[in-house]
N, C-alpha and C positions, 0 to 999 in steps of 0.2 A: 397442774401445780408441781413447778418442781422439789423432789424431797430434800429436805435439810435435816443434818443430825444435832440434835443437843449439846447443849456444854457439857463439856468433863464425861463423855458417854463411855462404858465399859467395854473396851476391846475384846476379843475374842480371836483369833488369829488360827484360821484352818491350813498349821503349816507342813501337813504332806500336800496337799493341795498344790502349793506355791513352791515346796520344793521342785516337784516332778514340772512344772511348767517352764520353772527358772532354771533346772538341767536343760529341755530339750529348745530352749530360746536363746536366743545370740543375746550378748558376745559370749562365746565356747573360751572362758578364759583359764590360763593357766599360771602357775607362780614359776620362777625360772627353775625350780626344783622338778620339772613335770607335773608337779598335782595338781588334779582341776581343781579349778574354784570359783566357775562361771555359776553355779546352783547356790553355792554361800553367797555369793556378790547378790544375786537379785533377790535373796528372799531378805538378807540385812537389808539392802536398798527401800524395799517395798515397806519394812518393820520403820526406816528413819524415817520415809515417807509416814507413814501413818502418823507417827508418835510428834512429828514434825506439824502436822496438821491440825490434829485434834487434842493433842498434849493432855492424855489421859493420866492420871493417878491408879487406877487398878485397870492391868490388862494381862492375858495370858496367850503363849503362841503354844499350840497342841499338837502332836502328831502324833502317828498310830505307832503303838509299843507292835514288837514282835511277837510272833505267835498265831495262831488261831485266835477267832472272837465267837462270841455265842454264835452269830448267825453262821458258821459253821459246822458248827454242834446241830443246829436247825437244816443244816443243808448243806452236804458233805462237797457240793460242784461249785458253792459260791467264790468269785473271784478267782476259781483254778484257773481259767485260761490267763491269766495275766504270767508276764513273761517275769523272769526272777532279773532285780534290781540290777541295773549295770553298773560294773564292780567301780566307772568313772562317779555313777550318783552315788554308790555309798560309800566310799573312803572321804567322801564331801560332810557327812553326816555328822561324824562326830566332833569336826572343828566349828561347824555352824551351831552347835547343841552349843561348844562352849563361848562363844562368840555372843549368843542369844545372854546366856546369864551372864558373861559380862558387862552385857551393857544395863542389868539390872532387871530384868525382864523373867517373869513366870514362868518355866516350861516345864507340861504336862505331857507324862506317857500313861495310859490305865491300861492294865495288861486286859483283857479278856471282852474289850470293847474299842470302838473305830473312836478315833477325833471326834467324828461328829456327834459321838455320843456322849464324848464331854464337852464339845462346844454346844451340844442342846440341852444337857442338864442345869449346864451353869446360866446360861441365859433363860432358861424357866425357872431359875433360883433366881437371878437377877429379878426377873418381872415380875415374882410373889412379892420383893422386895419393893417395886414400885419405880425398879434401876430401867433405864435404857439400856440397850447390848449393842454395840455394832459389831457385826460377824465380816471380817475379813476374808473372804474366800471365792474363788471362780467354780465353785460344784454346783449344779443347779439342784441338788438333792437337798442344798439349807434352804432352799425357796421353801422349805414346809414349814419351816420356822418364825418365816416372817409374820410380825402381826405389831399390834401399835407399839407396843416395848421393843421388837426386834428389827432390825434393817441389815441387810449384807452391803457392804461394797467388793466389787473387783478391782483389789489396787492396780490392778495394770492397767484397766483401762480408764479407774477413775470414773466408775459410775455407781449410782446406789439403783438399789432396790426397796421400796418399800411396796403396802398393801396393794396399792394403784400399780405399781412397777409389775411385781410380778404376773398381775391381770395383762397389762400390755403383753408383756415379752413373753410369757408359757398359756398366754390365751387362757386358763383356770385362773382362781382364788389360792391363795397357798393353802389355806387348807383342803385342798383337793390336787395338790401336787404329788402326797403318797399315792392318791388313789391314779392317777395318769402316767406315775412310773412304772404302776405296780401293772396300769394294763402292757404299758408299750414296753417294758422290760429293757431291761442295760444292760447289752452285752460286756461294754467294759465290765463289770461289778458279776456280769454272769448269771444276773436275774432272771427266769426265765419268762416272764409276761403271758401274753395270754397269745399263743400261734396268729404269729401271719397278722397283728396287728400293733400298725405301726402309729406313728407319734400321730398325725392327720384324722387317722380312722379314731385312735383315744380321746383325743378333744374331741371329736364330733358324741361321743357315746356322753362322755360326760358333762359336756354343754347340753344335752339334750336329756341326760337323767338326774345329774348332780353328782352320783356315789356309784361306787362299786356296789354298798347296801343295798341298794335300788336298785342296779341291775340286778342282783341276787334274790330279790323280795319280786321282782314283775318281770322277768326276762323275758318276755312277751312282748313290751313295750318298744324292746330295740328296733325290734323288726318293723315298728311304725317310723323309726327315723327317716332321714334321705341319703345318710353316707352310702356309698357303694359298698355291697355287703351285708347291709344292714336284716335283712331276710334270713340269713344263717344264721346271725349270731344268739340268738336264743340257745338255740341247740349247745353252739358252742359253749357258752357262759357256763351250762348247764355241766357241758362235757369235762368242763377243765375248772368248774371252781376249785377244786383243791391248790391247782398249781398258781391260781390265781391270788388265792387266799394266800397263800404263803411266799408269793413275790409281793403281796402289801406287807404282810410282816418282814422280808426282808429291807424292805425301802422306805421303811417307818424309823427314823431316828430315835431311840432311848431320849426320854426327858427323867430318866429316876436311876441315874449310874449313883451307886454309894460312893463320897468321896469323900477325903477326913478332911475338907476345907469346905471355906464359902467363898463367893467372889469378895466380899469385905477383904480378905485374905491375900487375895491376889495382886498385892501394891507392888508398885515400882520402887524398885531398890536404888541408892545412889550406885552409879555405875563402876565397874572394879578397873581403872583407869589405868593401872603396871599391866594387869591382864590384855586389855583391851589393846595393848600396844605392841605387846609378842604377837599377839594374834596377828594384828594388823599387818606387822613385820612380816608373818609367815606367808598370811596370802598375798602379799602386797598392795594391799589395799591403799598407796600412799596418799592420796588424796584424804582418806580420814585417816590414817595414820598420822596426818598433819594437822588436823584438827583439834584432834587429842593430846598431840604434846606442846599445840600452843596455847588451849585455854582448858583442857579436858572435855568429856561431852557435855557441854553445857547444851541448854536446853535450841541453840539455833545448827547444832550439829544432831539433835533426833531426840537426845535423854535429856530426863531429869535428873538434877541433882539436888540431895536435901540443901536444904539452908544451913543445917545443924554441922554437915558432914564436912571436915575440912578438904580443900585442892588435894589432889593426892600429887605426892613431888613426879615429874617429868626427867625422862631424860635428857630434856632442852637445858636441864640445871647442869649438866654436866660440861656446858659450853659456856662458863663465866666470860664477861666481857672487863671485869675491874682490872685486867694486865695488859687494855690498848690505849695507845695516845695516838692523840694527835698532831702532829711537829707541824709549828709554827713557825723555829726560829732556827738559825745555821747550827746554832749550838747541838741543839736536840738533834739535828739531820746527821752532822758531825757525828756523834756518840749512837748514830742508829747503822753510820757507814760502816764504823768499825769492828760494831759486831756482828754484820752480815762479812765484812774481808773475814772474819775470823769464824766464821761457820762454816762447816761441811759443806751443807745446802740452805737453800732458803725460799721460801715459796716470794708470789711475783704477782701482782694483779695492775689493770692500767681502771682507771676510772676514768669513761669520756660521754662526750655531749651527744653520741650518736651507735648503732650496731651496725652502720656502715663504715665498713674498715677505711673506703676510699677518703670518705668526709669527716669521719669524727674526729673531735680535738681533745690532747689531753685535759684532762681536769686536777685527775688526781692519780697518787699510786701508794701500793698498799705493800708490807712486807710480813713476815712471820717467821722467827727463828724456831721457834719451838711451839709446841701446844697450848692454845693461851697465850703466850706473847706477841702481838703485835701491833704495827704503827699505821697511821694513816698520812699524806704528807699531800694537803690539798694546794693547789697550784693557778687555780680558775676558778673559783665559787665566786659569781658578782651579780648574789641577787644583792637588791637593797641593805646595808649594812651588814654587809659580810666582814666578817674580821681582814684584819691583814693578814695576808700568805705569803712565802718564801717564792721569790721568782722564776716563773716556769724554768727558762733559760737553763740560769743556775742551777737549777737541780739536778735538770738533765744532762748539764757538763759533768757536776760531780758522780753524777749516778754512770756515764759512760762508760767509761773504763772497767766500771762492778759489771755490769751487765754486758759489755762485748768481751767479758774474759770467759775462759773453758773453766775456771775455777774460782769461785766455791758453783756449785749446781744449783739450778734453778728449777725448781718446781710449780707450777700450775696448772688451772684448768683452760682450756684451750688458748693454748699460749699462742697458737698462729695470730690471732687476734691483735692478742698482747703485740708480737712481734709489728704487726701491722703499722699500729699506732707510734710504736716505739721507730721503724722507717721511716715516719713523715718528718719527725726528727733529727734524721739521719746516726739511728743510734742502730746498730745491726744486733740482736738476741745472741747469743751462743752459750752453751754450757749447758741447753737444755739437759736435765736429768730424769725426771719425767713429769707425764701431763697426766692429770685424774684424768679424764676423759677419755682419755685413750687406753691407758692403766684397765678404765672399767670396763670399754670396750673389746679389749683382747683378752680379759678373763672371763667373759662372758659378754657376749655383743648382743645377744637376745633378752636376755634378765633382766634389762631396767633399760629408761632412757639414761642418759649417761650426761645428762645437765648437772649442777650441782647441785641445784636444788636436792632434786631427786637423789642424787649420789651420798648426800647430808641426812636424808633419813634415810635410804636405804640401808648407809652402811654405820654411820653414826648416830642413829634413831635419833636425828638433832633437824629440828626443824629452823632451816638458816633465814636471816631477816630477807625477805624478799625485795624485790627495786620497787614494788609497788604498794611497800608499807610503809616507803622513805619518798615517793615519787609519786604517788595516788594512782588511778586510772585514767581512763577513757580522755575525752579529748581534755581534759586540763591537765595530762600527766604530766610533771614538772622533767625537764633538762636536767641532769645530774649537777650540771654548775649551778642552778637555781634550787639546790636542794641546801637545806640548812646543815651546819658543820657537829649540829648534836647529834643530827641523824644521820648525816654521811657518813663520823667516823666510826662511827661501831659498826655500821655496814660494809664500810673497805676496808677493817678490818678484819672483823669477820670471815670474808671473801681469803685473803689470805690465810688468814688461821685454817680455816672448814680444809681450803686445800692441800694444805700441810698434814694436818690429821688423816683426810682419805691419801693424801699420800703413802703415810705411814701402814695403815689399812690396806689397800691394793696394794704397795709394792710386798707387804705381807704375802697375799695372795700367791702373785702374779708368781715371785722369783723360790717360790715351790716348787714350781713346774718351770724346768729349764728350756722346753717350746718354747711357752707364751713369753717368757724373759726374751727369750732371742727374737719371736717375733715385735715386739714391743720393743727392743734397744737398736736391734739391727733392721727394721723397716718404719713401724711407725714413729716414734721419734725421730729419726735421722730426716722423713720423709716431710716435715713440719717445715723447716728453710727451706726445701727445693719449692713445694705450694706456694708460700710466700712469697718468691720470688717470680714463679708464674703470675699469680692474680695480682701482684704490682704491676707486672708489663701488661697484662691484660690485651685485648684482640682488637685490629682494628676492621672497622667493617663499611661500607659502603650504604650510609642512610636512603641516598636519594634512589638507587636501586633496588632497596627494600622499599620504598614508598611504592616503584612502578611495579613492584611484584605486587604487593598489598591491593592497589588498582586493579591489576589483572585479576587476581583471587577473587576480587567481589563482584566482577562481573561474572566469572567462572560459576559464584554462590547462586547467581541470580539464576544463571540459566540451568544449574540444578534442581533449585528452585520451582524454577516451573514445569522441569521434567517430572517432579515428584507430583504436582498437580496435576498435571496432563495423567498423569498413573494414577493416580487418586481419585480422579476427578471431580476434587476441588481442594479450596484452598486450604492452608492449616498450619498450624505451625510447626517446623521441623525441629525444633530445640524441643518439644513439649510431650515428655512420656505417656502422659495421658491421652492426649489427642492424633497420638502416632500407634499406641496403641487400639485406639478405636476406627482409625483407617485399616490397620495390617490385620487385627483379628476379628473387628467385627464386622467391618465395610465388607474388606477383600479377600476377609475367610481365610487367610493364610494359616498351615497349622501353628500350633501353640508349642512352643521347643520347648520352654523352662517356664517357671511361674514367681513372681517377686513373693519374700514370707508373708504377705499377706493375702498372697492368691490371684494375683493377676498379673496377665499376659505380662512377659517381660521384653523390655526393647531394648539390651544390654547389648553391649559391641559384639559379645560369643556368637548372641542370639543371632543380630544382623548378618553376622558373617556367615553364617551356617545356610540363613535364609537365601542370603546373596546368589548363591549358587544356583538357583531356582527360583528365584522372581527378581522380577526388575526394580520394586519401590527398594528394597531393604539397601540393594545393591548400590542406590544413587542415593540415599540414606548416609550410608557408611562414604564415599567418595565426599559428600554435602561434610559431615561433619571431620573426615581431615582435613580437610581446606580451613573449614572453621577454627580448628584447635590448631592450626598453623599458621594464621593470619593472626589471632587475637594474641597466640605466645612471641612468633616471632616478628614477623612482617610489619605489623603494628607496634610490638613494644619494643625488639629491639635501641629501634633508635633515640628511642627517650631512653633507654637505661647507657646511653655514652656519656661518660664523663663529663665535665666541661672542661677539669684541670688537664686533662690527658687525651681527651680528642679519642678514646677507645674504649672499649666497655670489659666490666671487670667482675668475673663470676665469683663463687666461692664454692671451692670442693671443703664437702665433706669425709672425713675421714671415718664416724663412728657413727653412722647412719644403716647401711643396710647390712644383714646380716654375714653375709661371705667376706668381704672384708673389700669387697669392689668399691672404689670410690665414687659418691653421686656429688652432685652440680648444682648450684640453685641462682639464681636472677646474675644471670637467664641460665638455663639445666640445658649443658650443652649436651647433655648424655642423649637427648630425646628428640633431635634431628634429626626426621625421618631421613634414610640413605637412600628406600627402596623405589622413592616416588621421585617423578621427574621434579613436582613442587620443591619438596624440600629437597633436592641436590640442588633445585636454583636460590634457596637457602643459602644451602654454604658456599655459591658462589660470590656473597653479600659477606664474606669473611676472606679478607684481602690483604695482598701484602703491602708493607709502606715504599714509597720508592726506594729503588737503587737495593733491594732485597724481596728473593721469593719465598713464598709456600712450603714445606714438606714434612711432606706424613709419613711417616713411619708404622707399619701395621704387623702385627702378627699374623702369619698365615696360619687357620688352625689349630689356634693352640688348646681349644677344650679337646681337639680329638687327638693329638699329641699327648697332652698330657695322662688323656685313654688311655694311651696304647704303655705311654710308662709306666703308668699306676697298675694296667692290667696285664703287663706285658706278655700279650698274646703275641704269640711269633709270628702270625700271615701281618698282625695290625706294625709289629715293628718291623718287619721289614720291609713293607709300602712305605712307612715312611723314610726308611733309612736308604732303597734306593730312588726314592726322588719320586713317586708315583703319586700322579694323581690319586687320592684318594677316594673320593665319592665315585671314578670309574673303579679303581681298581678294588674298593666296594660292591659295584652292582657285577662285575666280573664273576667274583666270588660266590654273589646271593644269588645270580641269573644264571652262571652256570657256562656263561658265553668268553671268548678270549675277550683279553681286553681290550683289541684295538678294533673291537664289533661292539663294543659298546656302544650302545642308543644314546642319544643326549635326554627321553626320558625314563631309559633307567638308570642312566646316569642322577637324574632329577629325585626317584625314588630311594637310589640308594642314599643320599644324599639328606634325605629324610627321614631315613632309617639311621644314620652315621648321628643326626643330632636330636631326634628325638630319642634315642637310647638317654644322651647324655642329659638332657632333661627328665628321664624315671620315663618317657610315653609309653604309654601301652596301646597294646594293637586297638583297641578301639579312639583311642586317642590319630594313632595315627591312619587310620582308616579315615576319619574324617579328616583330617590334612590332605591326605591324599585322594579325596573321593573314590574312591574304592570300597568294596564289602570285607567287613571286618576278619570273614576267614582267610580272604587274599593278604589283610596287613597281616594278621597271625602268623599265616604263609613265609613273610617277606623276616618275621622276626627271629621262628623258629631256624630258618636257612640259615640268619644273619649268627648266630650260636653256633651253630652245630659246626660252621665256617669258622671262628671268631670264637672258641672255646674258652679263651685267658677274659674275655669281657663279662658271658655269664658267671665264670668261677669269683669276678672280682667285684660283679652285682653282691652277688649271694654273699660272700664273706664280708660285704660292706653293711651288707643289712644286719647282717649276727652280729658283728660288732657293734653298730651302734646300738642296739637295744642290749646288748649288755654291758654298753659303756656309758649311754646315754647321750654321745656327742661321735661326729669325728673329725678328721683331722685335714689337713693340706698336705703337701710332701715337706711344706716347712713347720710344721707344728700347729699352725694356727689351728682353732677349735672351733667349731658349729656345735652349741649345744642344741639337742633335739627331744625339747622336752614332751612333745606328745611320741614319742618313739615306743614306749609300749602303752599309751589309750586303747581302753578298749572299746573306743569307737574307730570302727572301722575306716572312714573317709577319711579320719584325722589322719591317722596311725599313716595307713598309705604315704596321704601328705607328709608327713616328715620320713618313709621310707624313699617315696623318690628324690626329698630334700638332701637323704644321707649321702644319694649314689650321684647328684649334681653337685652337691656342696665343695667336695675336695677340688675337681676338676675345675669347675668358675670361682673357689677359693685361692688355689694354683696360681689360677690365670692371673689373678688381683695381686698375689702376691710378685708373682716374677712381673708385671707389669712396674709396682710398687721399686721392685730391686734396679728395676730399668731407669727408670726415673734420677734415683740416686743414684747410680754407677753415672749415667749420662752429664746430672749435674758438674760430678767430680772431673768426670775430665774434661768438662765446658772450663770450668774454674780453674784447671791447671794445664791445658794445651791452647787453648781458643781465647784473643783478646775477647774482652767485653760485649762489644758492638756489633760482632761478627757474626753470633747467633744466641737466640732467644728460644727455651721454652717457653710454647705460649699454651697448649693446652692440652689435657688428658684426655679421651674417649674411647671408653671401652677396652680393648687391644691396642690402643691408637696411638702415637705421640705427633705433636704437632708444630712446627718450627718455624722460626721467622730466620733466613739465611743470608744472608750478603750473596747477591749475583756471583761474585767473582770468587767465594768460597763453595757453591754448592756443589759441583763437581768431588772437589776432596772430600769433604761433609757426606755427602750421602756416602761414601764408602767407611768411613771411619763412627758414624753416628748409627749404620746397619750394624757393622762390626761389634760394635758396646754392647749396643740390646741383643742381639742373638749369644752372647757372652755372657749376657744375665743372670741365667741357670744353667745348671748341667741337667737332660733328660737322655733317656737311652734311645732317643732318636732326634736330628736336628731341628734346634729351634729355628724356623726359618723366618727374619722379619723383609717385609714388603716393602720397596720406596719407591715415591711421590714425588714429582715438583711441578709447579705451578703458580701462577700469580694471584691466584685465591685457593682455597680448600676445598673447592669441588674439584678444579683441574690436577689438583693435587692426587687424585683418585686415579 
């Protein structure tokens, strides 16, 4: 029978328990300040969870006060071996203590006794009472507890325990759980049991006597059991009762702690709603920070709230909507033109039927001159009795001229977008002054997603109306034109107000720090037309070519397919972790590399890779699934994602996506074409030029290990590159010791590995397994590479001291990586964000002088080169990519190298690589 708890039953909450498990459990999160807050996050989670479920009236969460506790006093060894708190769990403690009473909730410390000795007293007060208890906790030490008034759950895993439970799961009765800890003793806890008998041999003694009493009153009778062992143990019992006797006393929970309350006592409070929103702020919790300032915790966000106790007011009041309109009429549009001509700036929003740039149609657009004021100016609403609107046309004739002048400035959130829409029109953006999105991302790119949503509590604790409060969900979510005008316009304008205010807010920030201004006015903004203007012309590519690639691929899958059977021997499925795992570790014994958090074999691409080298299934494994993840991304979808209006297919870069400042790609993410495989270079030969015009790629040679040698400016590293050397020879020259024209082409390979694993943070065992080598040969390879290369160690070392006493670092242009676990004192983290510090600048670097390349390229496309002549078409990586008129490419390729290698100044030459070809593999 399975157990069920009671209505309205009295919580009980063992939250050291649930701290220490919700520390050492994923996700290891952090607030953009560095402080952890992955231990707060799971033990509130677990607290809404409960209160969410059972929606108790009297509950308490209990954790152990500092100090010794009697059973210390009893036995000077208990709990020493435990290691002292890591300083990441306890700087957690005291914001989760206040987090716990804001939300209204009990919390118990009793100095000179454990948790559990006030979660057992209160629940034996509870059950004289005639009250139910549910015990919230994963200790199996409250299994002594259980009886018809008491049950535990483990919120994590969401199962109870009652009388019958604990019989199943610890094989005893609970009340013979002191006496089965007290044999087999807990070394966590430091108990010390009874020698050499462990959890197996304790159940057999007391399924067979009942009691420690009993072994103590007939110890004679052990020796009649069947467990192994069973013949000694008389003696034993006899030898070690003391120690015995007093591991029951220590593994005996208090039922009779003096406390100046009762559980009656213990009620939930209405929750402290102003408190609960700093809080939330600080750890960033915004998903309940959002819940809280649109309704407070009402009881479907965790808490109770009295009936008696009034709303406590929100910071959401602090975002009035009584100062927007709607314009209807030319008059109103009239009178809204003239005082954005007569503004400094003014924020800019498009409202349309779609979030694809290429197809969406205006609907609406939204303005804000100041905080609080603004308009909505609908243009397309036609669901069923939609009022009359001012005619698209028209609006956007008059709106032209405001919006393609450099003055007054325009402010939004990602205004590429905007610009997009505003294109189809034939209306061109300019005057950008800035964009929240970008603003949030170059003050801190790691701290927050950088949507608005998010950007609106983050930074104006203002929870903004979302499109799906105005638009519903799932498949009946309404078309913005089929959204009604009560709820449109406070939502568009909103959208402009929210962006005006964070404008006002980050450019606060940002123009503090004269870096991030310059990075933000002189690259990303400027950088917003040049994308635009890319993913308008977008890529032309060759459908039916991708088809017969696709064809080949799947025979290709087939006959991996059944090389992995024939290796197997037999069938199974190669997508199915489960079943790939029970061929490689249990069939074919292969060893066991890594193990998933819950304990089993893992078949993660590391693993594969590793394995490859030394068996065959892993090997044709990994070759099975790049085919796959290259067929399903490209091969396959490509040609459904071509346009119909444009006959070519059309990506969208992001700019405020990954942390370094590198720009990613999405449908289709052209960042992720494999280069190294013959498949994907037949890829990009599926990326073509239109007639009467070629291909060219434009590449940086080297430039993270340029940017090495500037940032570290070690003399042997600058002057390789400054006279023209090969670098990875005149690398292994250096490491091996040998001239450089006896250079190997595999130590040319190694050093080469050496030259970019440095600039990744690798470490010799890292690069030991790259190189299949024994880790003291890469140690070997690392140490040389220093003691040669003196300026790169020195600019390691001073990278890592700075950032942990700065908490971030920097580009050669200012940009900033903040590295908030930079002093965790967990080690793996910590690492991870020290190798992050000493990659960050160099592929920060790279992003930026790519970024500068870009726009310089733009500018003298638009002032030496007609129109037609050449096209940026795409970014990748170091890469630029061109569509060129035949009869221009000659001049082009010298003049289009000449720009980008002109990009930055470094103290050795930035050299870019050129390409032509009639697709973008030839291009290569």
């Amino acid at each position: 029978m399975t157990a069920s708890v009671p209505e309205n039953p009295f919580i009980l909450v063992d939250g050291s328990s649930y701290l220490f498990r919700a520390f050492y459990a994923p996700p290891h999160l952090t607030n953009s300040a560095g402080e952890p807050t992955g231990a707060i996050y799971g033990v509130v989670n677990m607290l809404r969870s409960l209160l969410k479920k059972y929606g108790p009236t009297h509950m308490a969460v209990v954790f152990d006060a500092k100090g010794p506790t009697f059973r210390n006093e009893m036995y000077t060894e208990y709990k020493s071996n435990r290691p002292p708190m890591p300083d990441d769990l306890r700087q957690q403690i005291e914001p989760l203590h206040k987090i716990i009473k804001a939300l209204g909730l009990p919390l118990l410390c009793i100095d000179g006794v454990e948790a559990d000795d006030v979660i057992g007293t209160l629940a034996q007060q509870a059950g004289d009472e005639g009250r139910f208890t549910l015990i919230s906790t994963g200790d199996k030490d409250m299994a002594q507890l259980v009886n018809g008034n008491v049950m535990l759950i483990n919120t994590m895993t969401d199962t109870l325990l009652d009388t019958a439970g604990v019989q199943n799961k610890f094989g005893v009765k609970p009340s013979q759980i002191i006496d089965l800890l007290a044999l087999m003793g807990d070394s966590s806890d430091n108990i010390p049991g009874l020698p050499k008998v462990g959890e197996k041999t304790a159940l057999a003694m007391l399924q067979g006597m009942g009691s420690i009493d009993a072994m103590l009153e007939n110890p004679e009778a052990l020796a009649e059991l069947s467990f192994r062992g069973a013949k000694t143990m008389p003696d034993k019992i006899r030898e070690h009762e003391e120690i015995l006797l007093l591991s029951r006393e220590l593994a005996t929970i208090k039922l009779n702690v003096e406390l100046d309350f009762t559980p009656d006592q213990l009620q939930i409070e209405p929750a402290d709603q102003g408190q609960l929103i700093e809080l939330y702020k600080q750890c960033e919790f915004r998903r309940w920070l959002a819940e809280v300032l649109e309704q407070g915790p009402a009881s479907d966000a965790g808490v109770r709230r009295s009936s008696e106790a009034p709303a406590a007011p929100t910071e959401e009041d602090a975002i009035a909507h009584d100062d927007y309109q709607v314009i209807t009429t030319e008059a109103a549009l009239n009178d809204w033109l003239e005082q954005l001509k007569d503004a400094d700036y003014f924020s800019f929003d498009t409202e349309t039927t779609s979030l694809n740039y290429m197809e969406a149609e205006l609907v609406g657009v939204s303005f804000a001159i100041k905080p609080g004021k603004a308009a909505y100016v609908p243009v397309a609403h036609d669901y069923p009795g939609a009022p009359d609107q001012l005619d698209r046309s028209k609006v956007l004739a008059l709106l032209k001229p405001l919006l393609e002048a450099e003055k007054p400035g325009k402010i939004g959130q990602n205004l590429k977008y905007d610009s997009h829409i505003l294109r189809r029109y034939d209306i061109h953006l300019n005057g950008i002054a800035n964009d929240t999105m970008l603003a949030s991302y170059v003050f801190n790119s790691v701290g927050s997603r950088h949507d608005m949503d998010t950007l609106s509590l983050h930074y104006l604790g203002h929870r903004a109306i979302s499109f799906e409060d105005v638009a519903g969900k799932g498949a009946k979510q309404l078309t913005f034109n089929q959204v009604g005008l009560e709820q449109a316009g406070p939502y568009a304008a909103e959208d402009a107000d929210v962006a005006l205010r964070l404008h006002q807010k980050l450019w606060g920030e940002v123009s503090t720090v004269p870096s991030l201004q310059k990075v933000l006015t002189e690259i990303e903004l400027p950088l917003v037309p040049v994308l635009v203007n890319m993913e308008q012309r977008g890529v032309q590519i060759d459908a039916q070519l991708l088809a017969r690639q696709s064809h080949e691929i799947a025979k290709d899958l087939q006959e991996l397919e059944q090389q992995a059977y024939t290796i197997a021997g037999e069938e199974f499925n190669l997508g199915s972790p489960k079943q790939l795992q029970q061929i490689l570790f249990e069939k074919l014994l292969l060893p066991v590399r890594k193990k998933t958090p819950k304990g089993a074999p893992s078949t993660a691409e590391e693993v594969l890779l590793e394995l490859a080298h030394d068996y065959p299934l892993p090997d044709v494994i990994m070759r099975h699934r790049g085919l796959s993840k290259l067929k399903s991304t490209y091969t396959d979808k490509l040609p459904k994602m071509v346009n119909p209006r444009t006959n070519r297919i059309h990506t969208s870069y992001h700019q405020a996506v990954t942390a370094t400042g590198r720009l990613s790609s999405s449908d289709p993410n052209l960042q992720n074409i494999p280069i190294r495989t013959e498949a994907g270079r037949r890829v990009r030969k599926a990326f073509t030029a239109p007639e009467g015009y070629k291909i060219m790629a434009i590449d940086y040679s080297q430039i993270e290990l340029r940017i090495m040698a500037h940032l570290s400016q070690d003399p042997n590293l600058v002057e390789a590159f400054s006279k023209g050397r090969d670098i990875h020879a005149a690398t292994a020259s250096e490491v091996f010791g040998v001239p450089l024209e006896d250079v190997s082409s595999e130590q040319r390979r190694r050093a080469k590995a050496v030259n970019f694993g440095l600039i990744y943070g690798m470490s010799a065992f890292g690069l030991a397994r790259q190189l299949d080598i024994p880790r003291h040969e890469a140690q070997l390879y690392m140490d040389k590479y220093f003691e040669r290369f003196p300026g790169v160690l020195r600019y390691m070392e001073d990278t890592r001291t700075q950032a942990k006493r700065d908490g971030y670092v920097e580009t050669l242009f200012g940009r900033r990586l903040q590295l908030p676990e930079i002093r965790s004192s967990n080690g793996a983290r910590r690492k991870g964000a020290e190798r992050a510090a000493i990659n960050a600048p160099m592929q920060g670097t790279a992003a930026d002088i790519i970024k500068y390349a870009m726009i310089a390229v733009s500018d003298y496309l638009r002032d030496h080169i007609s129109n037609d002549d050449v096209w940026m078409i795409m970014q990748v990586h170091d890469e630029l990519v061109f569509e060129v008129r035949e009869n221009r490419v000659e001049e082009l390729k010298t003049r289009l190298v000449n720009v980008m290698e002109q990009a930055a100044k470094l103290d050795v030459p930035l050299i870019a690589d050129v390409g032509v070809g009639d697709n973008w593999d030839e291009a290569h």
